[in-house]
C-alpha positions in Angstrom: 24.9 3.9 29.5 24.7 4.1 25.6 28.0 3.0 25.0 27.1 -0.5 27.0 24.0 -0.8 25.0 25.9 -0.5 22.0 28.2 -3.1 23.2 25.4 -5.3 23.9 24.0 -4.5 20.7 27.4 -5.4 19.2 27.6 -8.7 20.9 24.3 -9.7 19.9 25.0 -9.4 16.1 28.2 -11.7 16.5 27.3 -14.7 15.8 31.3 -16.1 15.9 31.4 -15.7 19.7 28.3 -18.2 20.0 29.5 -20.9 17.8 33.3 -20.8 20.1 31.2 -20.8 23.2 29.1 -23.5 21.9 32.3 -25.5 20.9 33.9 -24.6 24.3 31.0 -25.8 26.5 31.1 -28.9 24.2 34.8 -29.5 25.2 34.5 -28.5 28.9 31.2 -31.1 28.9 33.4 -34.1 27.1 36.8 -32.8 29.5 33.9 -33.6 32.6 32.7 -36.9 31.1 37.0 -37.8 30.8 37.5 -37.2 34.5 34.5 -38.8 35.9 35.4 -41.6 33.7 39.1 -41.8 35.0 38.2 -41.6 38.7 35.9 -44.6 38.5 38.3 -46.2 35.9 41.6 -45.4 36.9 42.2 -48.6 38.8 41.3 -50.6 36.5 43.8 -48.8 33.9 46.4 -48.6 35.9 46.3 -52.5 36.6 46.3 -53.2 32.8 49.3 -50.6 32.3 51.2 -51.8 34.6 50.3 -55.8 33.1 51.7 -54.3 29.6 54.8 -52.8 31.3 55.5 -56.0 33.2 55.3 -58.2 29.9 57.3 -55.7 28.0 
């Protein structure tokens, strides 16, 4: 039991392991916002792909 509170205690005093899991739930939140944004966009995108591809 003291070695986990030590390793608690440990965690607690790094403060680099909150600022990457601050900048990973950052980058999970925008990879969310991408994916909701393709799903409701993707046809849309597609159709103006392919419009390039055609005229190319």
């Amino acid at each position: 039991m003291v070695l986990f509170n030590e390793f608690l205690a440990a965690l607690r005093r790094d403060e680099e392991g909150q600022g990457l899991a601050e900048y990973a739930l950052i980058l999970a939140l925008i990879a969310i916002v991408a994916i909701i944004a393709l799903i409701f966009l993707g046809g849309q995108v597609s159709g103006i792909l392919s419009t390039v591809g055609n005229s190319v």
